[in-house]
N, CA, C and O atoms as CSV, one atom per row, in Angstrom:
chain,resi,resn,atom,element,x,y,z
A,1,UNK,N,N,4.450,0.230,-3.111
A,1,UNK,CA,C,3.039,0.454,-2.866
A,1,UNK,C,C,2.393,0.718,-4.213
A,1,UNK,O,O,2.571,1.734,-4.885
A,2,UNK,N,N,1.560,-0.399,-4.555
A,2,UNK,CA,C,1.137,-0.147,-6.021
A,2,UNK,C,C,-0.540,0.272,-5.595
A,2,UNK,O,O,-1.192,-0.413,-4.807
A,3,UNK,N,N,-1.150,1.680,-6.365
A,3,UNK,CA,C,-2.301,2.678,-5.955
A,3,UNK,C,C,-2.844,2.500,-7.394
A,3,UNK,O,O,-2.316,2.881,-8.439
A,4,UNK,N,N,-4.159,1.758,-7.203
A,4,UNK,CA,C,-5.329,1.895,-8.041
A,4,UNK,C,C,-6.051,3.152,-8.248
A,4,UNK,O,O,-6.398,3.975,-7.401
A,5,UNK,N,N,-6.187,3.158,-9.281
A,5,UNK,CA,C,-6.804,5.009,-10.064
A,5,UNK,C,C,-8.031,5.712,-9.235
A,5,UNK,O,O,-8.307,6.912,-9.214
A,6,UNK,N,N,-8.839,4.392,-8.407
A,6,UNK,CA,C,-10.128,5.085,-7.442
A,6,UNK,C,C,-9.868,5.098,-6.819
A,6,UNK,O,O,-10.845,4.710,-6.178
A,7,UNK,N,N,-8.722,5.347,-5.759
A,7,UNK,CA,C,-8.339,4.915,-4.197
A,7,UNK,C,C,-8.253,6.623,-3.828
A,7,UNK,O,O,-8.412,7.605,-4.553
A,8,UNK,N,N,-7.956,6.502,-2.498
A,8,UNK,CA,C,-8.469,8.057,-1.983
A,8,UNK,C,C,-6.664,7.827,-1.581
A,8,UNK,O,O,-6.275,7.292,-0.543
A,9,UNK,N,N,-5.664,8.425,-2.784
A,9,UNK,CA,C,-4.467,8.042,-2.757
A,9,UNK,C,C,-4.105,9.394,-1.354
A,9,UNK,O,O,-3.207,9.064,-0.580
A,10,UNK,N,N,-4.565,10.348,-1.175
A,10,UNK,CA,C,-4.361,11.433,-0.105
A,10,UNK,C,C,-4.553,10.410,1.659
A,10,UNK,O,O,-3.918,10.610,2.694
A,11,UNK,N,N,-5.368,9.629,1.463
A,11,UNK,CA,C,-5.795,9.126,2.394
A,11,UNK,C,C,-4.382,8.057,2.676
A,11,UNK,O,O,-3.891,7.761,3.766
A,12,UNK,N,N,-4.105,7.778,1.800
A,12,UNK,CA,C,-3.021,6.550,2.243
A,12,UNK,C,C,-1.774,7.156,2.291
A,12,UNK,O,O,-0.866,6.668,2.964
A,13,UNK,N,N,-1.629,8.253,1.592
A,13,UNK,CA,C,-0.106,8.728,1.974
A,13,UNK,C,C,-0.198,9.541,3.244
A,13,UNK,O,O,0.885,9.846,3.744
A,14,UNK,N,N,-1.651,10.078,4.052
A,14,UNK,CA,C,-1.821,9.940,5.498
A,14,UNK,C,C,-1.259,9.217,6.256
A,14,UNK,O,O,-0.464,9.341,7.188
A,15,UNK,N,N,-1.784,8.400,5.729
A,15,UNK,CA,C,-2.107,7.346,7.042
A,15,UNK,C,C,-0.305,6.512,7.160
A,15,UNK,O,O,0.233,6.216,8.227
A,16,UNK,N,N,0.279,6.303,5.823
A,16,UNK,CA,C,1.624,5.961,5.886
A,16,UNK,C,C,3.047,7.156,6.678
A,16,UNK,O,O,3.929,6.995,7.522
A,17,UNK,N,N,2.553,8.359,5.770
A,17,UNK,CA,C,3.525,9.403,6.210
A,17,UNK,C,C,3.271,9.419,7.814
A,17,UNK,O,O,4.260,9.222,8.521
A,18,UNK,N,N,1.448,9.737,8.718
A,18,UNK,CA,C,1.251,10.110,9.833
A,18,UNK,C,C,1.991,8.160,10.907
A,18,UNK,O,O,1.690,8.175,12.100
A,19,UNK,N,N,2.720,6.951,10.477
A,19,UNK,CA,C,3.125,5.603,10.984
A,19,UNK,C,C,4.334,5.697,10.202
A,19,UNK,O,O,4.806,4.749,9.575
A,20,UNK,N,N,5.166,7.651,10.283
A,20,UNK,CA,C,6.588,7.534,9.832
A,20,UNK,C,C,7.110,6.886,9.086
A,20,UNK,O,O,8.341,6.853,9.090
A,21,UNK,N,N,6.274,6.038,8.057
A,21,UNK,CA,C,7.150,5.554,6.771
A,21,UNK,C,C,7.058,6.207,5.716
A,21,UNK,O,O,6.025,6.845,5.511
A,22,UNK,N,N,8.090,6.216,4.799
A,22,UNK,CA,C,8.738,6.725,3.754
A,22,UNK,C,C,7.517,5.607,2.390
A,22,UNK,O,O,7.239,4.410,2.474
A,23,UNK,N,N,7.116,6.526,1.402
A,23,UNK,CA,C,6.594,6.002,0.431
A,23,UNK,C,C,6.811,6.571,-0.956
A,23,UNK,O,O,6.750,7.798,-1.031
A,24,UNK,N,N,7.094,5.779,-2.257
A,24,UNK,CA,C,7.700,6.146,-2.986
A,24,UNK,C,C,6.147,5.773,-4.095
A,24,UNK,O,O,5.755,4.657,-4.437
A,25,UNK,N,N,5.583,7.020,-4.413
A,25,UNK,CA,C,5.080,6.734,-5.486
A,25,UNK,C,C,5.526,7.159,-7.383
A,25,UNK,O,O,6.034,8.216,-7.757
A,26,UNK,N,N,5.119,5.918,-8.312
A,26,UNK,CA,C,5.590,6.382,-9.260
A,26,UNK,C,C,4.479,7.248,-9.510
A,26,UNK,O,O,3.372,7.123,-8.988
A,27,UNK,N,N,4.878,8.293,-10.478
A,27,UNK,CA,C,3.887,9.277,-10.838
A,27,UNK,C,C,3.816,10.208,-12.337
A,27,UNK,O,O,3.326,11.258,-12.753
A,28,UNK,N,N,4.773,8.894,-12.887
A,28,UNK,CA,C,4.901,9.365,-14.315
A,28,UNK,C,C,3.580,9.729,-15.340
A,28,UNK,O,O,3.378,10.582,-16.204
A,29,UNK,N,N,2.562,8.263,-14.579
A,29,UNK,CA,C,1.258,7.968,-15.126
A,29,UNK,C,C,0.258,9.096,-14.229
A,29,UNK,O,O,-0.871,9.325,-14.665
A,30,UNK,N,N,0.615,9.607,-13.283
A,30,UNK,CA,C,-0.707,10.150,-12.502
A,30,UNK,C,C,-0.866,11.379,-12.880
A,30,UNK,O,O,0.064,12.109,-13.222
A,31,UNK,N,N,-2.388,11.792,-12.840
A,31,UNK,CA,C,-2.495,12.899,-13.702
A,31,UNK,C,C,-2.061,13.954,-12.393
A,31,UNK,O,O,-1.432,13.722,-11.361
A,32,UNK,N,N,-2.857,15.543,-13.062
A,32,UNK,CA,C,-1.885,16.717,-12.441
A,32,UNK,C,C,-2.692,16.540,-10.942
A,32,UNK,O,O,-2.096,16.522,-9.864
A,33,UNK,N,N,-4.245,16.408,-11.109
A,33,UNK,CA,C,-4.977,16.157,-9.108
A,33,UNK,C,C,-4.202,15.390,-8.382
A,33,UNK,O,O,-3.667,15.724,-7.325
A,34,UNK,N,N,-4.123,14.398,-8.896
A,34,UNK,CA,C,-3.085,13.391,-7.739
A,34,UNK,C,C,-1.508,13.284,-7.695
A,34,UNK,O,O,-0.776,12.363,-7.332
A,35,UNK,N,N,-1.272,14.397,-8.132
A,35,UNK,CA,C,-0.212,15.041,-8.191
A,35,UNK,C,C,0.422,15.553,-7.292
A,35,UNK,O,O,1.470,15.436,-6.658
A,36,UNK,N,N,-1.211,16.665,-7.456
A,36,UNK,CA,C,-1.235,17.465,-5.898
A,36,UNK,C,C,-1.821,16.702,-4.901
A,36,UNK,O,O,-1.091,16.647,-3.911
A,37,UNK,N,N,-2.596,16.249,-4.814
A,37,UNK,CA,C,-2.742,15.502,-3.797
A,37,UNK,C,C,-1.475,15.209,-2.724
A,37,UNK,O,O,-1.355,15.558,-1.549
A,38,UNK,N,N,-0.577,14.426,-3.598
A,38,UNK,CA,C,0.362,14.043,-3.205
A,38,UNK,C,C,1.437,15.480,-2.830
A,38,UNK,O,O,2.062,15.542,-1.771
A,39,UNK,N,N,1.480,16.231,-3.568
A,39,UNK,CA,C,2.456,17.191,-2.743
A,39,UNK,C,C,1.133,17.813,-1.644
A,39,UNK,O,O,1.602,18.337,-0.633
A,40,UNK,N,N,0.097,17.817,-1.693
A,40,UNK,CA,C,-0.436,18.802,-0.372
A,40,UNK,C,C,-0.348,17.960,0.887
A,40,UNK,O,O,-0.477,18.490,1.991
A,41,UNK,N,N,-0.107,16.518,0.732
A,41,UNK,CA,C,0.358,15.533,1.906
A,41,UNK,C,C,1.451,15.681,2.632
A,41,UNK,O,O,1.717,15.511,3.822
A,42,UNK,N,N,2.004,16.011,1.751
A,42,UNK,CA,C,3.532,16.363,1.920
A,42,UNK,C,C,3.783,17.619,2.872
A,42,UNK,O,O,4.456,17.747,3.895
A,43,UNK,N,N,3.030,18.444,2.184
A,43,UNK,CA,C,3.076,20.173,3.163
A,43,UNK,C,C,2.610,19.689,4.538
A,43,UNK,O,O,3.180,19.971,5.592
A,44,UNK,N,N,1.415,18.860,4.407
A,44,UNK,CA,C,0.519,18.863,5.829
A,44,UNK,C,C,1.647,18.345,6.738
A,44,UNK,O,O,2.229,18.798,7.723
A,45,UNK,N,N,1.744,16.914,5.820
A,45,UNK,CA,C,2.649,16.636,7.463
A,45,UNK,C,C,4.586,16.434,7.447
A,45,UNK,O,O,5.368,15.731,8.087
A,46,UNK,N,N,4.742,17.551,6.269
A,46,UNK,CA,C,6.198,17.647,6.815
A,46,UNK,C,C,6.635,16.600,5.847
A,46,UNK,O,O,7.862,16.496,5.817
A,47,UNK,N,N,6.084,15.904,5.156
A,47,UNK,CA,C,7.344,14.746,4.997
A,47,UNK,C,C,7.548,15.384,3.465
A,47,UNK,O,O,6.776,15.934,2.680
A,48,UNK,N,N,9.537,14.902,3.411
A,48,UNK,CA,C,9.934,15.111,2.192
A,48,UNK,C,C,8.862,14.487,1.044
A,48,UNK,O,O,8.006,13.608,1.141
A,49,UNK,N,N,9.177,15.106,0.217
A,49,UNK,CA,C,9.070,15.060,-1.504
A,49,UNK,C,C,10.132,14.867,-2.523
A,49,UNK,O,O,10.692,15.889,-2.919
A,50,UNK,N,N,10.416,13.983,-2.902
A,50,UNK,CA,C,11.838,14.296,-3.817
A,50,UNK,C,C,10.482,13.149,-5.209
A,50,UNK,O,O,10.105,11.981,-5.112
A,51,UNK,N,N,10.267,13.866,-5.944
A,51,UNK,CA,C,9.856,13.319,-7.410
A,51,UNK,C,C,10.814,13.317,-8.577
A,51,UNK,O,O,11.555,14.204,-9.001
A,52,UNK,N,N,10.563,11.887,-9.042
A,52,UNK,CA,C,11.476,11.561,-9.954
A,52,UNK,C,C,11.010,10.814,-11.145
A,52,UNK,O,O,10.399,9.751,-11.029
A,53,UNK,N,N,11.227,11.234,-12.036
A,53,UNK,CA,C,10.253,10.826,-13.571
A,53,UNK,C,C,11.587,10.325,-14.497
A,53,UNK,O,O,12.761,10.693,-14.447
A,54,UNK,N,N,11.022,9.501,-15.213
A,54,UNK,CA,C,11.635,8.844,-15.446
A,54,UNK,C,C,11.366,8.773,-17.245
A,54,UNK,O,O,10.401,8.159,-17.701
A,55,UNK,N,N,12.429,9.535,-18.185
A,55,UNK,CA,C,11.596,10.129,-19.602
A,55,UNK,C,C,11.934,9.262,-20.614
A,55,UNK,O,O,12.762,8.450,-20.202
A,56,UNK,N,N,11.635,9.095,-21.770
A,56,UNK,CA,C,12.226,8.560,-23.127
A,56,UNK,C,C,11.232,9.488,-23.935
A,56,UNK,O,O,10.141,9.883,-23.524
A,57,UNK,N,N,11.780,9.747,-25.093
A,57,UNK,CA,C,10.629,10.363,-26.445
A,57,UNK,C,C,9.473,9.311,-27.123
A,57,UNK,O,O,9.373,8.103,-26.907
A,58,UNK,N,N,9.041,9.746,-27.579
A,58,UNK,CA,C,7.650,9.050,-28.234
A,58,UNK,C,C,8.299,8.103,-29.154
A,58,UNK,O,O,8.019,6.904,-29.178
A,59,UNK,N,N,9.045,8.584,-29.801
A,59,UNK,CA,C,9.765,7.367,-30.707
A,59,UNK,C,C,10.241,6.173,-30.155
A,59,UNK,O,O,10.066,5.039,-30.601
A,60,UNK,N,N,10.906,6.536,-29.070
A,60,UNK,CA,C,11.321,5.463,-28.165
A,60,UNK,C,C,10.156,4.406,-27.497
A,60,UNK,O,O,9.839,3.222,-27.615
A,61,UNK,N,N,9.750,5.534,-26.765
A,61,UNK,CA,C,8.194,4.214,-26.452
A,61,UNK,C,C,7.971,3.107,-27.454
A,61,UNK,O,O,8.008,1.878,-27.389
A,62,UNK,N,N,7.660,4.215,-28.648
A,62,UNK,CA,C,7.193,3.303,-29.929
A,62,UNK,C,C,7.853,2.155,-30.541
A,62,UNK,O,O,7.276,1.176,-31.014
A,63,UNK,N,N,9.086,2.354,-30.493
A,63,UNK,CA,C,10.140,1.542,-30.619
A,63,UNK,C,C,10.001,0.243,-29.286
A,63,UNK,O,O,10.019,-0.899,-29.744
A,64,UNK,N,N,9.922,0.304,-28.348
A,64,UNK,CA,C,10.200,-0.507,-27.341
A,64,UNK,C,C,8.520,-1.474,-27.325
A,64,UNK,O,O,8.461,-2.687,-27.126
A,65,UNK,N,N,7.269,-0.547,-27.589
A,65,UNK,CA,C,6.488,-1.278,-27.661
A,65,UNK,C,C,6.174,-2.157,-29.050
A,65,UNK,O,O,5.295,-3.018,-29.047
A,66,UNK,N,N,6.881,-1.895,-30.097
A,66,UNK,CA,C,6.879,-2.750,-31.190
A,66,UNK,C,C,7.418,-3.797,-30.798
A,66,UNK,O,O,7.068,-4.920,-31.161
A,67,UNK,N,N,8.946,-3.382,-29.480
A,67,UNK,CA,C,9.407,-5.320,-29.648
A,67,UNK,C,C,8.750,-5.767,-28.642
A,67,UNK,O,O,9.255,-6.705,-28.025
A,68,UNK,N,N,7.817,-5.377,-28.323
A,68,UNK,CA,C,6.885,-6.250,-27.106
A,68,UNK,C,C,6.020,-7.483,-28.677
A,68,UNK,O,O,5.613,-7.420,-29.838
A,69,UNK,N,N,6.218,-8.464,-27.490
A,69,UNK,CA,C,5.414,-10.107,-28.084
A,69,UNK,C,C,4.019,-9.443,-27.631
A,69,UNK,O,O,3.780,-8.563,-26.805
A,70,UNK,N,N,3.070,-10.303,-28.604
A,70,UNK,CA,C,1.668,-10.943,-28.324
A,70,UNK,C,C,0.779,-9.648,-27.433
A,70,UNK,O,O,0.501,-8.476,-27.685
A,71,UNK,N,N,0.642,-10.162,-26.802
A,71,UNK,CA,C,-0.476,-9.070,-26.046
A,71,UNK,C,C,0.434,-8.283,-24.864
A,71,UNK,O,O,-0.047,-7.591,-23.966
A,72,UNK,N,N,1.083,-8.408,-24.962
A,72,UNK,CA,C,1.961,-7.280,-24.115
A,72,UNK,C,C,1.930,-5.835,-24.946
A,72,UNK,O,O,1.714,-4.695,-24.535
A,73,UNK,N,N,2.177,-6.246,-26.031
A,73,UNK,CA,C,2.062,-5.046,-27.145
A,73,UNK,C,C,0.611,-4.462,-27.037
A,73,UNK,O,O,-0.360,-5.122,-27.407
A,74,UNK,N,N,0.495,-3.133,-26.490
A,74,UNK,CA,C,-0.431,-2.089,-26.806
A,74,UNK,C,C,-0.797,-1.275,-27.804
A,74,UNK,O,O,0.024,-0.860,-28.621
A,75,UNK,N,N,-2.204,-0.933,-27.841
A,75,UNK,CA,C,-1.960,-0.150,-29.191
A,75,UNK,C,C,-1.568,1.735,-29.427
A,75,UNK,O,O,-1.975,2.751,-28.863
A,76,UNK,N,N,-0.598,1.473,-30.541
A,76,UNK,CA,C,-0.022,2.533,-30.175
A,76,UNK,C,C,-0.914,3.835,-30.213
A,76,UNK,O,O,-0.244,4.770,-30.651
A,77,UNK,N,N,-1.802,4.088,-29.996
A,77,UNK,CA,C,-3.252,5.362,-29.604
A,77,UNK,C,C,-2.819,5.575,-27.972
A,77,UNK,O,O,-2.672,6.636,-27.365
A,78,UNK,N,N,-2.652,4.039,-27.436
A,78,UNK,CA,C,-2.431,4.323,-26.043
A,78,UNK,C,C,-1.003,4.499,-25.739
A,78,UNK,O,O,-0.845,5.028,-24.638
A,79,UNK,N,N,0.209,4.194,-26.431
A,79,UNK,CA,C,1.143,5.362,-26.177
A,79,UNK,C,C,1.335,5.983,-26.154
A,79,UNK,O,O,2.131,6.394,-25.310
A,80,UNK,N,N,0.669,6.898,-27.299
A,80,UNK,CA,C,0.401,8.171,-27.259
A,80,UNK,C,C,0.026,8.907,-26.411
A,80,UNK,O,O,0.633,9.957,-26.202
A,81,UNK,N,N,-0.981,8.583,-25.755
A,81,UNK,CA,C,-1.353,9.009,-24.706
A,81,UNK,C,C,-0.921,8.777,-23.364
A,81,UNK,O,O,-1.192,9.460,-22.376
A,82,UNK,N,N,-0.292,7.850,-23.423
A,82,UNK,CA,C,0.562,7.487,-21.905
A,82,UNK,C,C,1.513,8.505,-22.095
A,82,UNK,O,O,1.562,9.383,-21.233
A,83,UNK,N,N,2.332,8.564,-23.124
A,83,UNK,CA,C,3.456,9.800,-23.405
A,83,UNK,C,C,2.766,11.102,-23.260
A,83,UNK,O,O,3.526,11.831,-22.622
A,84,UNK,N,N,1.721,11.700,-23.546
A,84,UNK,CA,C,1.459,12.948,-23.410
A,84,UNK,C,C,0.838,12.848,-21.835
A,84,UNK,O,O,0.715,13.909,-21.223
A,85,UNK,N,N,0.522,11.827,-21.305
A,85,UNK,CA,C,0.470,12.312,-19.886
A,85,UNK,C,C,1.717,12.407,-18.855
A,85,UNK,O,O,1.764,12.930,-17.742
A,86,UNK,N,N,2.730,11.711,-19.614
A,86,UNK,CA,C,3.820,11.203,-18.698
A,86,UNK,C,C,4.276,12.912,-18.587
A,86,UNK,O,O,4.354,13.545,-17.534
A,87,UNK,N,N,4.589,13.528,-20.194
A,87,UNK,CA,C,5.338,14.366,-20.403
A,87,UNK,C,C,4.903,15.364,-19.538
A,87,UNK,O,O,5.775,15.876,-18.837
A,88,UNK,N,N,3.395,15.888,-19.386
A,88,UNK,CA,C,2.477,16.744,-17.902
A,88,UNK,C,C,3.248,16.622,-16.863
A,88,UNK,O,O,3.451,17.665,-16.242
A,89,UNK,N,N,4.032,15.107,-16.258
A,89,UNK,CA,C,4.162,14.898,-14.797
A,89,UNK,C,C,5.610,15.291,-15.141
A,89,UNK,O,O,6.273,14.914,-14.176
A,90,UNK,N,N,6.480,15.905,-16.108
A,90,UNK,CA,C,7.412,16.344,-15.981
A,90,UNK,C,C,8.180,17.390,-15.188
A,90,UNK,O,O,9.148,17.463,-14.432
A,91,UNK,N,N,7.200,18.209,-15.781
A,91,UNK,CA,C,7.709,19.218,-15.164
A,91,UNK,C,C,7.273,19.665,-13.339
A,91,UNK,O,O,7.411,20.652,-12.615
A,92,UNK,N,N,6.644,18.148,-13.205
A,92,UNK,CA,C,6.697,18.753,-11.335
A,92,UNK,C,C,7.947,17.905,-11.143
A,92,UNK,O,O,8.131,18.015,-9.930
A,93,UNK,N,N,8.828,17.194,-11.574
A,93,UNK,CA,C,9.839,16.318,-10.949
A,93,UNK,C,C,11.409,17.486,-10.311
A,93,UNK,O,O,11.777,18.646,-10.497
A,94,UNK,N,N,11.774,16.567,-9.712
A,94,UNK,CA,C,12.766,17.514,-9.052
A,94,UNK,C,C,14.154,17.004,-10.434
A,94,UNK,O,O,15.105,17.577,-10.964
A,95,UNK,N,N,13.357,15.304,-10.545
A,95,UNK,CA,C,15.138,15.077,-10.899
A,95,UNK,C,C,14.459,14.656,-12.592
A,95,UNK,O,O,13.255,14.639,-12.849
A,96,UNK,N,N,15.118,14.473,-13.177
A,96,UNK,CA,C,14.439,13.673,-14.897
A,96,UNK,C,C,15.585,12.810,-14.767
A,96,UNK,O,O,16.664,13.126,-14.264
A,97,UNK,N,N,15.138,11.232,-15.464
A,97,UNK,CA,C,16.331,10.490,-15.447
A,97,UNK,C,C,15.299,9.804,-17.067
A,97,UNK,O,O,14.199,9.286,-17.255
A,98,UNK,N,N,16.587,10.252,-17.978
A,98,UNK,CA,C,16.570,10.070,-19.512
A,98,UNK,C,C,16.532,8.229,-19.153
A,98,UNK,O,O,17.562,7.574,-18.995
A,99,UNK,N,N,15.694,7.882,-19.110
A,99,UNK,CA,C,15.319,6.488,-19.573
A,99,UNK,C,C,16.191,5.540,-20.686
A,99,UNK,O,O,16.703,4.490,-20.297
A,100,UNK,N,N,16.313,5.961,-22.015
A,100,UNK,CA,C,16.720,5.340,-22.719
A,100,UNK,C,C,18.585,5.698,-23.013
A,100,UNK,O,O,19.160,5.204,-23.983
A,101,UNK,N,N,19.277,6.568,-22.048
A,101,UNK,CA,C,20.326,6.648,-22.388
A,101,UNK,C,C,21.266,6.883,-21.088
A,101,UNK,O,O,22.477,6.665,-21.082
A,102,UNK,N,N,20.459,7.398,-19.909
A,102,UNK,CA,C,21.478,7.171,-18.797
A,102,UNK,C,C,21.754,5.725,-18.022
A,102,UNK,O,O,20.766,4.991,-18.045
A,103,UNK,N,N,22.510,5.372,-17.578
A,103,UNK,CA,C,23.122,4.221,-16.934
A,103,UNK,C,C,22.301,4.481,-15.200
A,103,UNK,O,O,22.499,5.421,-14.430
A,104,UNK,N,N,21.067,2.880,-14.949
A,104,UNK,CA,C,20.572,2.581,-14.099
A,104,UNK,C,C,21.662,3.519,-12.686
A,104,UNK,O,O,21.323,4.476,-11.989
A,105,UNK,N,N,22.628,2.959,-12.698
A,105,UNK,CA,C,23.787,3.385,-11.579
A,105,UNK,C,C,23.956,4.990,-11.533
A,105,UNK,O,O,24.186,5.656,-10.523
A,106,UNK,N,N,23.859,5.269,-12.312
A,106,UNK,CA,C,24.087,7.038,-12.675
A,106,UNK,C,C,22.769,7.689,-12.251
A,106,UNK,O,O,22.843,8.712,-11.571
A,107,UNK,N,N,21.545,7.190,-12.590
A,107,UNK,CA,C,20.585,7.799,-12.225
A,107,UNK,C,C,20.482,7.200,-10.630
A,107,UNK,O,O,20.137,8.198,-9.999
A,108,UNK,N,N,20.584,6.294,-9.852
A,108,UNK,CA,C,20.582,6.337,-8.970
A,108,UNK,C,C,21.415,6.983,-8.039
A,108,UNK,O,O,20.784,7.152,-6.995
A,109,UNK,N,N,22.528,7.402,-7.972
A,109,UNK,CA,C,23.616,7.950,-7.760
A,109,UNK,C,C,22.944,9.548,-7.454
A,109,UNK,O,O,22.984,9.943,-6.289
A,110,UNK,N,N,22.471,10.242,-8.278
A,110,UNK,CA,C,21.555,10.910,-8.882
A,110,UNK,C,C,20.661,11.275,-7.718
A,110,UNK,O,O,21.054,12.027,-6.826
A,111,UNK,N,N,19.381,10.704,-7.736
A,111,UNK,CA,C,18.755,10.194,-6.953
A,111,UNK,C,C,18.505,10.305,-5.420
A,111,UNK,O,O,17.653,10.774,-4.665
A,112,UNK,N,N,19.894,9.514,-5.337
A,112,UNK,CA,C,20.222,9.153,-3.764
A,112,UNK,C,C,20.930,10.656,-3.270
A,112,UNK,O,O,21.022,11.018,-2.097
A,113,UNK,N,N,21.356,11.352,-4.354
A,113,UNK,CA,C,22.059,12.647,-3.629
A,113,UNK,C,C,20.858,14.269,-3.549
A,113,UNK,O,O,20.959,15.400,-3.073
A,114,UNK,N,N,19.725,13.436,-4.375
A,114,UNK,CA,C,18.539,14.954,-3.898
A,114,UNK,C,C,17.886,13.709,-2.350
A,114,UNK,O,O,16.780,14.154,-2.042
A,115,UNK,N,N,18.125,12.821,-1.699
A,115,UNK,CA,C,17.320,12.123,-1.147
A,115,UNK,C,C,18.051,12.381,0.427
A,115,UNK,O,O,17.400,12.736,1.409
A,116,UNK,N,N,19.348,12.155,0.431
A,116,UNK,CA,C,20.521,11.722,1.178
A,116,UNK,C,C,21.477,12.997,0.705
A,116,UNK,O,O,22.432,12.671,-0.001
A,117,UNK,N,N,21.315,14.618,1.054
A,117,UNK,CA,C,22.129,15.054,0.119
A,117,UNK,C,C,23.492,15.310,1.368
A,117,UNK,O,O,24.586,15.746,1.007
């Protein structure tokens, strides 16, 4: 479920959680309101929460967006700032999965045992 920045994101994790499906938002990028938003959905109607962020350091970003080609490459003002917002949504996560050094399988493993414990 990919959620545009004006959407009344409380309203849709309603309307999904209240038609019993499970929704996984990323929330590395979302600031701290829709944060909560998203956990006060959660209280209302019962449904789990398991948040999971997903980290690398600023160097790293920086590094990964240098080997981006052509216009994929951003400028780095806006990594900066994607990193200092990511780093905010840290500390609500239950789980951190080190991006640039744990093994895809390990963090899922991970994962699946705060989900499925």
């Amino acid at each position: 479920l990919w959620i545009a920045r004006n959407v009344d994101l409380g309203g849709i994790l309603e309307r999904v959680t209240a038609d019993g499906l499970d929704c996984m938002v990323d929330g590395n990028y979302l600031d701290g309101w829709r944060r909560r938003q998203i956990i006060d959905v959660c209280a209302r109607t019962s449904a789990r929460l398991v948040s999971a962020h997903v980290w690398c350091d600023l160097d790293e970003r920086l590094r990964r967006n240098a080997l981006r080609k052509g216009n994929e490459c951003v400028p780095e003002d806006w990594v900066r700032q994607a990193h200092a917002q990511a780093e905010q949504a840290r500390d609500d996560a239950d789980i951190c999965v080190e991006g640039a050094t744990e093994k895809p399988e390990d963090a899922a493993a991970r994962l699946l045992a705060l989900v499925h414990p």
